[in-house]
C-alpha positions in Angstrom: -13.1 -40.6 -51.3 -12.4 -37.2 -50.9 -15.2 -34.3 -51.9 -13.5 -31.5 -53.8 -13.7 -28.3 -55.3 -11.2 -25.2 -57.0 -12.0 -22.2 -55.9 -10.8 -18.0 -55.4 -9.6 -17.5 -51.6 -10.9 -14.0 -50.6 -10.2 -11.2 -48.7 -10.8 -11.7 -45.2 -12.4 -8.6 -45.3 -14.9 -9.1 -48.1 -15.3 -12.5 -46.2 -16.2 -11.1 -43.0 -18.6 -8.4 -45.0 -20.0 -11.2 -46.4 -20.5 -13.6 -44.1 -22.3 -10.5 -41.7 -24.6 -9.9 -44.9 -25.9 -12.9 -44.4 -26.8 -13.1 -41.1 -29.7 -10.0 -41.9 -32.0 -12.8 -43.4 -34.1 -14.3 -40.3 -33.8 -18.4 -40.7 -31.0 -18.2 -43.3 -28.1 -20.4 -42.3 -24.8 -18.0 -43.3 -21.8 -19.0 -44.3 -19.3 -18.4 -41.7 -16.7 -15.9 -42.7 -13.6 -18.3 -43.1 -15.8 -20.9 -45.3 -16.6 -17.6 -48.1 -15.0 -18.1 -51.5 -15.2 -18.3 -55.2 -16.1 -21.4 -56.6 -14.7 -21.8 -60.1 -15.1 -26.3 -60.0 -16.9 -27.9 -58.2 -15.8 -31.6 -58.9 -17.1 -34.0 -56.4 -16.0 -36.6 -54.9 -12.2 -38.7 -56.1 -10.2 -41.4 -55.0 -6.9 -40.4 -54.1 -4.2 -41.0 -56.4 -7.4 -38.9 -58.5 -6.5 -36.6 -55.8 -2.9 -35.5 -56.1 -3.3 -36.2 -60.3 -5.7 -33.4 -59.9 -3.6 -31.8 -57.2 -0.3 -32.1 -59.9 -2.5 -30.7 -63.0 -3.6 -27.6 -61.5 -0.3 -26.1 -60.9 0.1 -25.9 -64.7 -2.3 -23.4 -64.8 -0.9 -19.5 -66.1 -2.9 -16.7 -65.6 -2.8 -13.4 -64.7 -3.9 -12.0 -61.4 -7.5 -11.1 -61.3 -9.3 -7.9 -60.3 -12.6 -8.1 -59.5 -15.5 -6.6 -57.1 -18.5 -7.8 -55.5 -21.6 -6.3 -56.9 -25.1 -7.1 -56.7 -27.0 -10.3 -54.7 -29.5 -12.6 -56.0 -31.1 -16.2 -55.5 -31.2 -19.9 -56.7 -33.0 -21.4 -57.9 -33.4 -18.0 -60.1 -37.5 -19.5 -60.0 -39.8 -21.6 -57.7 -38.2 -21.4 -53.9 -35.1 -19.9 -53.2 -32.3 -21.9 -51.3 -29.2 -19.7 -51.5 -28.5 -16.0 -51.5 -25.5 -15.0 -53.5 -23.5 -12.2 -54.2 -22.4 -11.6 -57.7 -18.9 -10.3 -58.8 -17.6 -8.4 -61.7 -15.9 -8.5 -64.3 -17.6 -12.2 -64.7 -15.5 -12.7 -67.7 -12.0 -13.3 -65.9 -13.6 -15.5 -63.7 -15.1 -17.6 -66.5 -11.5 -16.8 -68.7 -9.8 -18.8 -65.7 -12.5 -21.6 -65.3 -12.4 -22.5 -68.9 -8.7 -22.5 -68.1 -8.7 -25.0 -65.6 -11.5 -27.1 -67.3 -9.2 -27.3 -70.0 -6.7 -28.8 -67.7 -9.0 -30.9 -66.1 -9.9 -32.3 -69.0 -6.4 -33.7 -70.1 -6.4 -36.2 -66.9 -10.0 -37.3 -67.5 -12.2 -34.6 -66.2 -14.7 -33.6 -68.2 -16.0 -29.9 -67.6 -19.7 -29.1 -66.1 -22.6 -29.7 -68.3 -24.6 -27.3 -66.4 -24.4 -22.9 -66.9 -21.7 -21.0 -64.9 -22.8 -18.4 -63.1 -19.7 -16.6 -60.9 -20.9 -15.8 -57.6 -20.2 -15.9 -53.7 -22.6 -18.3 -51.6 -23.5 -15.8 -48.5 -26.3 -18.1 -46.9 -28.7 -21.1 -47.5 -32.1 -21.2 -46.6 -34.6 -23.5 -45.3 -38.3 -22.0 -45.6 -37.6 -18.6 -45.5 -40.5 -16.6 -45.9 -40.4 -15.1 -49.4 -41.1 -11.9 -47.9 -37.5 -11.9 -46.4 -35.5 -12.8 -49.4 -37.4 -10.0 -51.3 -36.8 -7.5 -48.8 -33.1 -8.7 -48.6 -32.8 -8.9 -52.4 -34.4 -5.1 -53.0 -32.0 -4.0 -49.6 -29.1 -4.8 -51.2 -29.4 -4.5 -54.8 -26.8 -1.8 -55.0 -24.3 -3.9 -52.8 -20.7 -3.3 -54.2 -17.4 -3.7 -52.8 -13.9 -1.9 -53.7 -12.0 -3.8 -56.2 -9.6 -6.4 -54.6 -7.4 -8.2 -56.6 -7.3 -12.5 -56.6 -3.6 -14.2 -57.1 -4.1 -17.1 -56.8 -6.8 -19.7 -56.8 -7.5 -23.1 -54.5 -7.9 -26.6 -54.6 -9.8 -27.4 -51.5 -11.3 -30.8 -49.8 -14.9 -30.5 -48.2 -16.3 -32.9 -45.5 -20.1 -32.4 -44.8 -21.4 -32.5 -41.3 -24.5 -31.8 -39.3 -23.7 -27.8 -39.3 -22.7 -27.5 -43.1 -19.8 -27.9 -45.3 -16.2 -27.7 -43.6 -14.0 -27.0 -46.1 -10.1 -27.1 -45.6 -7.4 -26.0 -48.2 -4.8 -28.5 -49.7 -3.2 -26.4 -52.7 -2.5 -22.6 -53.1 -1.9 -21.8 -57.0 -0.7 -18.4 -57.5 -1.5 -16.2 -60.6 1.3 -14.8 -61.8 1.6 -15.3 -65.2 0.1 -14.0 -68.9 -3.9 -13.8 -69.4 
């Protein structure tokens, strides 16, 4: 079986920004720069001749290139205790544009789309009883967070293994947008 996800590739500057955001939050686990993306799917785990139908589907996905910029951080849960600390990006809309795309492709070789809300955001760190004191202070410190606009062209299908130190995640297809939105 073979855990996977789609996702937008980043900058490796906006990564690194990131991934250094995260380590200001005492006993949050960051994501390490090279692991920061976009998730636009997660889809779990597939056998693998699910694996390369999945692999084939994707690349019939048009869209344009996106712009976007990071803006903003927050938490989930959004209530109770937090276990991730996000940052947001902007404009949402072409990110969920895209994902509907791809759902829509999914769909045709017998995925069916997410039952639960999308929310576009980057996963900067997890937590694991981190005072709520910290993730306030972190929240109200970088509430005006907001990066230059970078521009996406194209988006990933990657694999994930999980191990004792997190999610290693390791890309198998690069699709590029290049066509009409």
């Amino acid at each position: 079986m073979i855990r996977t996800f789609i996702a937008l590739p980043l900058e490796a500057s906006i990564q690194t920004r990131l991934s250094e955001l995260g380590q200001t939050v005492p006993g949050a686990r960051c994501v390490p720069a090279e692991q920061i993306h976009l998730t636009i799917r997660f889809i779990g785990e597939v056998e693998g001749t699910l694996f390369r139908t999945i692999k084939e589907a994707l690349a019939q996905v048009s869209a344009a290139p996106i712009c976007l910029s990071i803006r903003g951080v927050g938490h989930f849960p959004p209530r109770g205790n937090p276990r991730v600390l996000w940052a947001g990006v902007e404009p949402a809309a072409a990110v969920i544009g895209l994902r509907q795309h791809i759902n829509r492709v999914l769909t045709t070789i017998g995925i069916p789309p997410e039952e639960r809300k999308y929310h576009p955001h980057v996963t900067i760190a997890r937590l694991h009883d981190t005072p709520l004191r910290r993730v306030t202070d972190f929240l109200t410190g970088n509430s005006l967070l907001q990066s230059s606009a970078f521009t996406i062209d194209a988006f990933a299908l990657f694999s994930s293994t999980l191990s004792a130190k997190g999610a290693v995640h390791r890309l198998e297809a690069l699709y590029p947008l290049s066509g009409s939105a």
